[in-house]
VEXVEXFI-584419 format. One record per residue (C-alpha): y, z, x; residue in one letter. Coordinates in steps of 0.2 Angstrom, whole numbers, m for minus. Layout:
@north:Y up:Z east:X aa:A
...
//
This chain:
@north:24 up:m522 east:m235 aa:X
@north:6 up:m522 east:m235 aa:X
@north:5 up:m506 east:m246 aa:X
@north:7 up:m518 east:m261 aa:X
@north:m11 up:m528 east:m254 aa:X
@north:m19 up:m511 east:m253 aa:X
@north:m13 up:m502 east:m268 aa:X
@north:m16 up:m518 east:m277 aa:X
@north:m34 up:m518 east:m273 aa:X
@north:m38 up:m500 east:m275 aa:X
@north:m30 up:m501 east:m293 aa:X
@north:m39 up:m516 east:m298 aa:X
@north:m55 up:m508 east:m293 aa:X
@north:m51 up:m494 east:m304 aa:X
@north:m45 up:m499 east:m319 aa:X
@north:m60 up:m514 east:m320 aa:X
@north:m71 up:m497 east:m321 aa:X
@north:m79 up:m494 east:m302 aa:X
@north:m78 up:m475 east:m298 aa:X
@north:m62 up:m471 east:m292 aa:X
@north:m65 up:m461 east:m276 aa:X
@north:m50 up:m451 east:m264 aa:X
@north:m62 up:m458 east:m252 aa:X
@north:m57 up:m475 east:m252 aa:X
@north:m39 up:m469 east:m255 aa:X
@north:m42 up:m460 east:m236 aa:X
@north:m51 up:m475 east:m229 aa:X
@north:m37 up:m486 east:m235 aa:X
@north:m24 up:m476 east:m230 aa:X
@north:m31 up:m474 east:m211 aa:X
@north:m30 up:m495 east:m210 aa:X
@north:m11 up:m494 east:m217 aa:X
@north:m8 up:m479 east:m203 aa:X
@north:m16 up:m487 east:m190 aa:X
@north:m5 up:m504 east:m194 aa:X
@north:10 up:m494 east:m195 aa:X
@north:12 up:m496 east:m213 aa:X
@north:19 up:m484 east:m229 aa:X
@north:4 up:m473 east:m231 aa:X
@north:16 up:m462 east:m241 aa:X
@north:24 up:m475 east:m253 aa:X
@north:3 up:m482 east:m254 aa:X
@north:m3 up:m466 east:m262 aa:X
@north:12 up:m465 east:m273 aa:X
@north:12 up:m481 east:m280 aa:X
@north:m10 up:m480 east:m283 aa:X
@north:m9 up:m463 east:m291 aa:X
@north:6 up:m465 east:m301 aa:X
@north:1 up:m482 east:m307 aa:X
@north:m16 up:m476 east:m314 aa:X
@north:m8 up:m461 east:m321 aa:X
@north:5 up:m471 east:m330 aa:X
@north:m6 up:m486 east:m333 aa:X
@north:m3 up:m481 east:m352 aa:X
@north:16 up:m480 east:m352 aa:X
@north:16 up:m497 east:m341 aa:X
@north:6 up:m506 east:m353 aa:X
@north:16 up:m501 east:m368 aa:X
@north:33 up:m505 east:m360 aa:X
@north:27 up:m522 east:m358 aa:X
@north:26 up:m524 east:m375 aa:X
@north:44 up:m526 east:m378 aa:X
@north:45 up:m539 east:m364 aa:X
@north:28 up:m551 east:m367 aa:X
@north:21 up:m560 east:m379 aa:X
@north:9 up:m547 east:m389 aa:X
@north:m5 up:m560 east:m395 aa:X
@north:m5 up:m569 east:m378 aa:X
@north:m4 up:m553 east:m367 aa:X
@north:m19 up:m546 east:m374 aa:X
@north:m29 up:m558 east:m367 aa:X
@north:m21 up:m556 east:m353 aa:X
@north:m31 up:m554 east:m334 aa:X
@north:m33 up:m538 east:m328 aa:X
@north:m27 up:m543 east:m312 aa:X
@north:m10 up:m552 east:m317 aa:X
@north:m9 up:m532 east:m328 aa:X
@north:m11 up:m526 east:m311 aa:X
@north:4 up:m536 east:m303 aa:X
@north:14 up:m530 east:m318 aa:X
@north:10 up:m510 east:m317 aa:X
@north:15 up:m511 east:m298 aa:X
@north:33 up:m522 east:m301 aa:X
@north:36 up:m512 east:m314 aa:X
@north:30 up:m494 east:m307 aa:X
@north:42 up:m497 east:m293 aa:X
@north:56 up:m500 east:m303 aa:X
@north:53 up:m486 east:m313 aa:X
@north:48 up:m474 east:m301 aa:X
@north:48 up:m478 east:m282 aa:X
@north:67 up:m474 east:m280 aa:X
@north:66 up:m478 east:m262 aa:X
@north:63 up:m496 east:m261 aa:X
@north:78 up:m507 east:m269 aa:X
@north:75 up:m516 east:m287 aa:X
@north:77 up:m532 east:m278 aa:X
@north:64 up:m529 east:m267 aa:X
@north:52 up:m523 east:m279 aa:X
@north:52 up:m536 east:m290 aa:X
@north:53 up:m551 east:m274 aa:X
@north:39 up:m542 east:m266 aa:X
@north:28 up:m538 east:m281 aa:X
@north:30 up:m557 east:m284 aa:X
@north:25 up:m565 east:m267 aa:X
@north:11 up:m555 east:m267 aa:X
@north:8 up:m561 east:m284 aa:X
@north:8 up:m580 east:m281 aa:X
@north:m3 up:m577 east:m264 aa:X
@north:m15 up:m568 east:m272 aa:X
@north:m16 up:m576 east:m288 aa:X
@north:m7 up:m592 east:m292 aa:X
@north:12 up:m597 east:m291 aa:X
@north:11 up:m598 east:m309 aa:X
@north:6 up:m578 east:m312 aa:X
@north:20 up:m576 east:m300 aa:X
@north:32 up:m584 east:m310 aa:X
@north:27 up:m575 east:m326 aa:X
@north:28 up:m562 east:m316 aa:X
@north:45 up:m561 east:m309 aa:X
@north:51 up:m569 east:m327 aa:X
@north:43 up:m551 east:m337 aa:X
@north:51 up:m540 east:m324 aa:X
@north:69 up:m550 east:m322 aa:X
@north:68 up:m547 east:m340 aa:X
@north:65 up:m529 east:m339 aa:X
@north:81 up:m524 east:m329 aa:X
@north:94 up:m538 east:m338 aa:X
@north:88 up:m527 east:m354 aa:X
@north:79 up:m509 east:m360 aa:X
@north:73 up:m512 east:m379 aa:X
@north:60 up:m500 east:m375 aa:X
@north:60 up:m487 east:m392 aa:X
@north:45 up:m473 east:m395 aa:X
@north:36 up:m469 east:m411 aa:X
@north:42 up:m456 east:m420 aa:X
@north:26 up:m447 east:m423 aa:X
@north:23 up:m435 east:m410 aa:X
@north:6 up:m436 east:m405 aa:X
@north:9 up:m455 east:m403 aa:X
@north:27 up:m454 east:m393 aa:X
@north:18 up:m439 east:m380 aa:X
@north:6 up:m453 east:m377 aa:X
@north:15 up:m469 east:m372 aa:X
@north:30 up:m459 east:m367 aa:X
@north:19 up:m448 east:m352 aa:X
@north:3 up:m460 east:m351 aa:X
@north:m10 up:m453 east:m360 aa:X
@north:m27 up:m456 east:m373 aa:X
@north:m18 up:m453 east:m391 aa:X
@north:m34 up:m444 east:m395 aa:X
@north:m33 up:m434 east:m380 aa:X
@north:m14 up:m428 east:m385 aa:X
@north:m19 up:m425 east:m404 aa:X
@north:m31 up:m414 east:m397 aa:X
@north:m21 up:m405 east:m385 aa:X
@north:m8 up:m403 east:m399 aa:X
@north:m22 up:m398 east:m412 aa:X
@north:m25 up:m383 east:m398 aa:X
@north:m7 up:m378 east:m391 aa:X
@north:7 up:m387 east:m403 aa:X
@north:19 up:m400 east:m396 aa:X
@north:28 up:m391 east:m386 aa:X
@north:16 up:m386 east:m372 aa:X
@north:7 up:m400 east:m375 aa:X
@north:21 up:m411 east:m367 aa:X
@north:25 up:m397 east:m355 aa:X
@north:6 up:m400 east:m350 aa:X
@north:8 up:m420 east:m351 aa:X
@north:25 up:m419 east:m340 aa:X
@north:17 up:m406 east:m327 aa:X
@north:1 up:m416 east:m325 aa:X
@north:12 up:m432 east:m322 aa:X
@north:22 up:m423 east:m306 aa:X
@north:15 up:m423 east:m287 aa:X
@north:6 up:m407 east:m284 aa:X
@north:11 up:m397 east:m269 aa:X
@north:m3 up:m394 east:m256 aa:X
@north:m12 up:m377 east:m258 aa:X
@north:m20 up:m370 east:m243 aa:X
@north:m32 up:m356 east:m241 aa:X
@north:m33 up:m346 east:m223 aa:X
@north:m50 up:m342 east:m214 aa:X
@north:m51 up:m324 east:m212 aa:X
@north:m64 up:m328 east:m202 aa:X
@north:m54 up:m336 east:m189 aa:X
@north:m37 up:m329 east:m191 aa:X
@north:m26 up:m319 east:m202 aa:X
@north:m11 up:m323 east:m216 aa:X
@north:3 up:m319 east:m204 aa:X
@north:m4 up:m329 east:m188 aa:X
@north:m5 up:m346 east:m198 aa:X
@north:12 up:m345 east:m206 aa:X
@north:20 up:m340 east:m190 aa:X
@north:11 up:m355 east:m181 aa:X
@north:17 up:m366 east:m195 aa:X
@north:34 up:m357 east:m192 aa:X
@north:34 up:m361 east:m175 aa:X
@north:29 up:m381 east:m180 aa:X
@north:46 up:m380 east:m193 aa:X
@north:33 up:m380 east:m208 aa:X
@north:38 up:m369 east:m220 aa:X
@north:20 up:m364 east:m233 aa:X
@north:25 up:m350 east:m244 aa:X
@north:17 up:m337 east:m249 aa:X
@north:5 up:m338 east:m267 aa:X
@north:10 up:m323 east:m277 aa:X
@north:m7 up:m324 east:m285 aa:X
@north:m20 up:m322 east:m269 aa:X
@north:m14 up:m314 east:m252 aa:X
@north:m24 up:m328 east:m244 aa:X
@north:m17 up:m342 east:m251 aa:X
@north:m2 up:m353 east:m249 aa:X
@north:8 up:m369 east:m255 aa:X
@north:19 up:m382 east:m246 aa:X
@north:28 up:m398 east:m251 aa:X
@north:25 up:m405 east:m231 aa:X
@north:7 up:m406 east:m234 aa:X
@north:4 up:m423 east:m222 aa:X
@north:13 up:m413 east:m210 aa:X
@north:1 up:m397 east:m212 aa:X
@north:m16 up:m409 east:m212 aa:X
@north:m10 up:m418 east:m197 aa:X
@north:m10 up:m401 east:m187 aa:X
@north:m25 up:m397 east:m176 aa:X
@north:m27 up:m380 east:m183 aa:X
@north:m36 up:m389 east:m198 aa:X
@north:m47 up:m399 east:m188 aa:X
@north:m52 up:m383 east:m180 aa:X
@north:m56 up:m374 east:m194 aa:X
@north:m41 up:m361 east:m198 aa:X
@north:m39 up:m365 east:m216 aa:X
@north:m45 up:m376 east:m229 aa:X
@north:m35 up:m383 east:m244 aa:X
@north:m40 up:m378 east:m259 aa:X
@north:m29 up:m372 east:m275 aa:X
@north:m27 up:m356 east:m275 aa:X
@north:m33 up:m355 east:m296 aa:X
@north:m51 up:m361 east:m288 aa:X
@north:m49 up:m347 east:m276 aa:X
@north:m47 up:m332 east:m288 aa:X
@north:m62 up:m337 east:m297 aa:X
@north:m70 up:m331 east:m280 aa:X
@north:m58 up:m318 east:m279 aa:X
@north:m65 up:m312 east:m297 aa:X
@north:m83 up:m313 east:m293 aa:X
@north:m79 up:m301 east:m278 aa:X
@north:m93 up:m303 east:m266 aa:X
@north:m97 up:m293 east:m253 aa:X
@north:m104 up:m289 east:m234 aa:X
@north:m122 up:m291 east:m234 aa:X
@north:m126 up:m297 east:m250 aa:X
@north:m137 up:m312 east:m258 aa:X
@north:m125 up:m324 east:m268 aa:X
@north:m133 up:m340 east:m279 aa:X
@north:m119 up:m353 east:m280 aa:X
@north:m125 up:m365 east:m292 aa:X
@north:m116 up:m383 east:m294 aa:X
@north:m110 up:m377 east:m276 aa:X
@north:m102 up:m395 east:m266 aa:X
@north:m91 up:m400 east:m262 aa:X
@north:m91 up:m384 east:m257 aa:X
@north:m72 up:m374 east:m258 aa:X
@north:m77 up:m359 east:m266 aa:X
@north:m96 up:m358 east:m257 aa:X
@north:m86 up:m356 east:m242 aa:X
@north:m72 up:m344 east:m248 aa:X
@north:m87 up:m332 east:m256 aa:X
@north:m95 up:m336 east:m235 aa:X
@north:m76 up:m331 east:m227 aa:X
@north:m75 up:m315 east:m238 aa:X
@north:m93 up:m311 east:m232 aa:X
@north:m87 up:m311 east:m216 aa:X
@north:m103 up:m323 east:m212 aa:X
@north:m115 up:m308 east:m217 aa:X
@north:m128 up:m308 east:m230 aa:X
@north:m132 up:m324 east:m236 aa:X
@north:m126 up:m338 east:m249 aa:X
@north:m136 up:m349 east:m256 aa:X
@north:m127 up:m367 east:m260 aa:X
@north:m136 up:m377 east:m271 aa:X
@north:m131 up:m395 east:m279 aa:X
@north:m140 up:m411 east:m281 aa:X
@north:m126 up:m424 east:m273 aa:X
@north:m135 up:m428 east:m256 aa:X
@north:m113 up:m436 east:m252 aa:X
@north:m106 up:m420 east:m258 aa:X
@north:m116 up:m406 east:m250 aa:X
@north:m115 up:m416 east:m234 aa:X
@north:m98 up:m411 east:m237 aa:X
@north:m101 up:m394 east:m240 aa:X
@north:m109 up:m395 east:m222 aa:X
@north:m94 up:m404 east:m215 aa:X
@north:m82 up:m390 east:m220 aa:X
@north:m93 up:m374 east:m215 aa:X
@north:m96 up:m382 east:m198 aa:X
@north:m77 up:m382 east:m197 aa:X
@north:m75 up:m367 east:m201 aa:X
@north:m89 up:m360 east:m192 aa:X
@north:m98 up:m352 east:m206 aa:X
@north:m115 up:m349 east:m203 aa:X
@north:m123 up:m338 east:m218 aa:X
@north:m124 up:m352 east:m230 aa:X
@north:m141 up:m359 east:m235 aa:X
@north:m137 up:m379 east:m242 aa:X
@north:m151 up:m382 east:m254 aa:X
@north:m151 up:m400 east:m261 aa:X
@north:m158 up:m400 east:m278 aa:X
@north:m153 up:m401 east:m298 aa:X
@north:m146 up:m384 east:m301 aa:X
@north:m157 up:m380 east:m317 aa:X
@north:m174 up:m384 east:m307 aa:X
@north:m167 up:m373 east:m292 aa:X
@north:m184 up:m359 east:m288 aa:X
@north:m192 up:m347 east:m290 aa:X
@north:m184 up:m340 east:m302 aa:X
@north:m181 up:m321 east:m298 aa:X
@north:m169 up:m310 east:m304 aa:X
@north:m164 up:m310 east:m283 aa:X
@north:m146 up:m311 east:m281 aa:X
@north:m130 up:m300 east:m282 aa:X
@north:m119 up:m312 east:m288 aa:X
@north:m122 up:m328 east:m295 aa:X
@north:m108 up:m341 east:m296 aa:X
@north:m110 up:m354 east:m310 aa:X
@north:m95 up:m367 east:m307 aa:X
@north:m100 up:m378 east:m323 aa:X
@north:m98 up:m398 east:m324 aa:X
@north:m85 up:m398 east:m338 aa:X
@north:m72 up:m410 east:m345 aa:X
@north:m58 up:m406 east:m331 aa:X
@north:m43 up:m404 east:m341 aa:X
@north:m36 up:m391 east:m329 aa:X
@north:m34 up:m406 east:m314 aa:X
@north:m26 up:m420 east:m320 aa:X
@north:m10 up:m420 east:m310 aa:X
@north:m22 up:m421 east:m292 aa:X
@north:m38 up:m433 east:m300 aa:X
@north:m25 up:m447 east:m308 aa:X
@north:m40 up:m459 east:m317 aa:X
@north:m48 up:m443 east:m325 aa:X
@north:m38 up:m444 east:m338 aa:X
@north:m43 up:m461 east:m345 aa:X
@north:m63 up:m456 east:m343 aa:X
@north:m71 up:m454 east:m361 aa:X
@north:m69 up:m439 east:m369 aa:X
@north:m83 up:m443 east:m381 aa:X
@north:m96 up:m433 east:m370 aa:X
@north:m90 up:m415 east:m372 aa:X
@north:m104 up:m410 east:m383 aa:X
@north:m114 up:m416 east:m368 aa:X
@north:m106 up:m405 east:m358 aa:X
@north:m105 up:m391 east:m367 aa:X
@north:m123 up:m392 east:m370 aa:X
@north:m125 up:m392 east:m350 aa:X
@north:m113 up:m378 east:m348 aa:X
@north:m126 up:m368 east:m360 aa:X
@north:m139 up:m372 east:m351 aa:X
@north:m133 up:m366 east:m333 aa:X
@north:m125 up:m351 east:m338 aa:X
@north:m144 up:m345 east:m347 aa:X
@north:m152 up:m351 east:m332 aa:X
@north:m141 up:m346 east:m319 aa:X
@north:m145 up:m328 east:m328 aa:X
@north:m163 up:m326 east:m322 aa:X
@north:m155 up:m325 east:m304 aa:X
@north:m144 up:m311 east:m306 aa:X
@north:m150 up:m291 east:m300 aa:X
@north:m150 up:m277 east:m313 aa:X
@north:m132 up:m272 east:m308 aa:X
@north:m127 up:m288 east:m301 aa:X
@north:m115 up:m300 east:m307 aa:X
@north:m113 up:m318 east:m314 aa:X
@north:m96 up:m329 east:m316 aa:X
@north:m95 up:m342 east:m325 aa:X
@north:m80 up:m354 east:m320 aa:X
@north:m75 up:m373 east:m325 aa:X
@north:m58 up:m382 east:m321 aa:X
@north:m54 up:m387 east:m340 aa:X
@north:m44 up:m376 east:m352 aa:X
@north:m53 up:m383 east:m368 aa:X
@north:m58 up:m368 east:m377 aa:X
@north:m76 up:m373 east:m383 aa:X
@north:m81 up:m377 east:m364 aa:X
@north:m74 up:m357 east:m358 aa:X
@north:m70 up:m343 east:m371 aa:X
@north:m82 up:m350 east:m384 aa:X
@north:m96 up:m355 east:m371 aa:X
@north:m95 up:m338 east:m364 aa:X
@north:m95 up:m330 east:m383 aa:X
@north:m110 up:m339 east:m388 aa:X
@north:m119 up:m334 east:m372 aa:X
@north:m115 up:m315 east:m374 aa:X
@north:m125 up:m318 east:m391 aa:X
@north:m140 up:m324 east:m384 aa:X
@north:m141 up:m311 east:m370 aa:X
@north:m137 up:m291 east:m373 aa:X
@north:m141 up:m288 east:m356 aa:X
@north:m124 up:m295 east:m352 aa:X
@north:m106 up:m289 east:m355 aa:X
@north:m89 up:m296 east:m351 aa:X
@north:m78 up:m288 east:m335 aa:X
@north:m59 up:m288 east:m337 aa:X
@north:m55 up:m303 east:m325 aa:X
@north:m36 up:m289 east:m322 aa:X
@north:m48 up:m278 east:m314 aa:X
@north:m49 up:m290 east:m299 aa:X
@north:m33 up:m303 east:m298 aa:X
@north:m14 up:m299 east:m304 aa:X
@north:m15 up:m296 east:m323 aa:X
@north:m1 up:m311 east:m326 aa:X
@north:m16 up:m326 east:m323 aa:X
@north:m29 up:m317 east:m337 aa:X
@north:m30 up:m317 east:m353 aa:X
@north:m41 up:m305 east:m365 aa:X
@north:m52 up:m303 east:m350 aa:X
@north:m53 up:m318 east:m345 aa:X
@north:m43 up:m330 east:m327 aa:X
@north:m33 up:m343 east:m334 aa:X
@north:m22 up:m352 east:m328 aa:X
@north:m9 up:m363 east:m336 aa:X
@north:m3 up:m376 east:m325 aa:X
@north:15 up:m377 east:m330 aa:X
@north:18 up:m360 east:m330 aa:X
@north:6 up:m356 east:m316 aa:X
@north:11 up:m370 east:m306 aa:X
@north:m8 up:m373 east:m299 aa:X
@north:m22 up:m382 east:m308 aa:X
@north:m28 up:m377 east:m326 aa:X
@north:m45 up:m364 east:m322 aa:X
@north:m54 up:m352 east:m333 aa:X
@north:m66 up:m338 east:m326 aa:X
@north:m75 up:m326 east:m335 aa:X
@north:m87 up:m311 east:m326 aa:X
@north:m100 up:m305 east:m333 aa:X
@north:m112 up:m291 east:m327 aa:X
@north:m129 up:m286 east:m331 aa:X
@north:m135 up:m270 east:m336 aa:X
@north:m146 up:m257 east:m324 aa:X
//
């Protein structure tokens, strides 16, 4: 099967550092369609080998030689992950296959030697399971679910063991598709009951009346109504942040840090296309993006400026809502971004640093009256409550809103939306709203 070539590739580009991009995931998968290959069985076996690249790695130590296999070749690691993933994971293709076709592919690509080694580790790995885990938990929660140790110890450090590895085991599932309906072309009941009509079943979100979630998502992307612009996917925690800025008809909304654009165009639908929101983000790629998806959606009051979003001008406190959807460590979407847990961690400082910065200068935007939400995709507490705190400090002329007064009160917490993705069952979000005095 030429999935294997494919994911194979993609993998090796990863893990030897080059950006790993959903991109060339797509432009891959459109070849392996196109030649009538597995496309589904491709994006399982590349997402679930980088997210348990850690828990691959560490059951080959029981079956390899640990001086020698240090020094191993990243690319004979990479035959190894994918035999061994599929064993472990890919219930639908038999062991024998596997391990035979993981091996041709190894001796073609490489050299009949790696092949033999190869199928020799993996033969090896199903005669016998001497695979133990540490006793320490910080140190079992990391090879056991495949993640940094220093990561887990400060995840546990935060939240204890328990929902640590709750965290760990929900980031390491398939996430269902979340899809957001363009009021702007439709309503809630019209696309459920075209889906109906298609035998799709997307159910209702509890948290947003405008949201819903499917396990058939190929199927609902495959439909034309998305090509012609009657929903977008998006989950739905992203969505209540718009929902808790609350922007209305005819206003002037600053969305800073604004492509690839899923909330700029929810705060557009919700606006009916009045007023006037202006997107601004300095990645040329990712606000043509941004353009992309309002064009599909036939959203016309959004003004796409391309520019760092701390040099955006002039300055004026001009705006009734300001959106500031901070760069931060991106905690909360590990389960849909499978190499973004391997990153360095080592720059949160940076970050935070940044997330100060835009939330003091996204202040000079907003009206006397007017509002500002800070919003980041992480549930560190020193990028969100303590960023927010720290800010409140600095300026008296703001004061926190109680996020309950404008989403269900079950996703806030002390004023704040957050969302908990193993209880929530939707990526990890925090928001907070803030408005400024007359």
């Amino acid at each position: 099967m030429n999935f294997r070539l494919e994911a194979y590739n993609v993998i090796l580009r990863v893990l030897r550092g080059s950006e790993f991009s959903d991109s060339l995931l797509n432009q891959r998968a459109r070849k392996l369609k196109k030649d009538g290959e597995a496309v589904g069985l491709f994006y399982a076996t590349v997402k679930g080998v980088i997210k348990k690249k850690q828990k691959l790695e560490y059951i080959l130590s029981f079956y390899t030689d640990p001086d020698k296999y240090q020094d191993t070749d990243i690319k004979i690691k990479v035959m190894l992950y994918l035999g061994l993933y599929q064993l472990i994971y890919l219930d639908s293709i038999p062991p024998h296959a596997a391990v035979h076709e993981t091996v041709e592919l190894a001796k073609k690509q490489l050299s009949p030697a790696v092949g033999d080694f190869v199928n020799a580790v993996l033969r090896e790995y199903q005669r016998e399971d001497r695979v133990t885990y540490p006793t320490d938990p910080a140190e079992r929660i990391s090879n056991e679910h495949s993640y940094p140790l220093d990561l887990i110890k400060t995840w546990i450090s935060l939240w204890g063991e328990e929902d640590t590895e709750y965290l760990a085991m929900h980031f390491n599932e398939n996430p269902e598709l979340h899809i957001r309906v363009n009021s702007v072309a439709t309503t809630a009941t019209k696309l459920q009951n075209y889906f109906s009509r298609r035998d799709i079943e997307i159910i209702p979100c509890e948290a947003s009346k405008m949201m819903f979630h499917t396990t058939q998502g190929a199927e609902v992307l495959e439909e034309v109504a998305f090509s012609e612009g009657y929903f977008t996917v998006q989950d739905t925690s992203a969505a209540m942040v718009v929902e808790l800025l609350d922007p209305k008809k005819d206003q002037s909304v600053l969305d800073l840090f604004a492509a690839p654009g899923g909330k700029c165009t929810y705060i557009s639908e919700i606006m009916q296309n009045s007023g006037e929101v202006v997107a601004v983000d300095r990645s040329p790629k990712k606000m043509k993006m941004l353009k992309r998806a309002a064009d599909r959606l036939q959203l016309n009051n959004i003004i796409l400026v391309t520019t760092d979003a701390l040099k955006y001008g002039p300055i004026a406190p001009a705006f009734d809502r300001v959106l500031v959807d901070a760069p931060c460590s991106g905690w909360g979407v590990f389960s849909r971004k499978a190499d973004l847990r391997w990153q360095n961690h080592s720059d949160i400082e940076e970050l935070i640093r940044l997330q100060s910065r835009s939330l003091d200068y996204g202040a000079n935007f907003v009206k006397p009256g007017g509002y500002m939400v800070y919003s980041t995709c992480t549930m560190n507490p020193d990028e969100n409550e303590e960023q927010v705190k720290a800010f409140l400090s600095r300026n008296p002329k703001f004061s926190l809103v109680p996020a309950e007064k404008y989403i269900p009160k079950e996703y806030t917490e002390d004023g704040y939306l957050k969302t908990i993705p193993f209880k929530h069952f939707m990526d990890g979000a925090f928001a907070a709203k803030l408005v400024k005095s007359t």
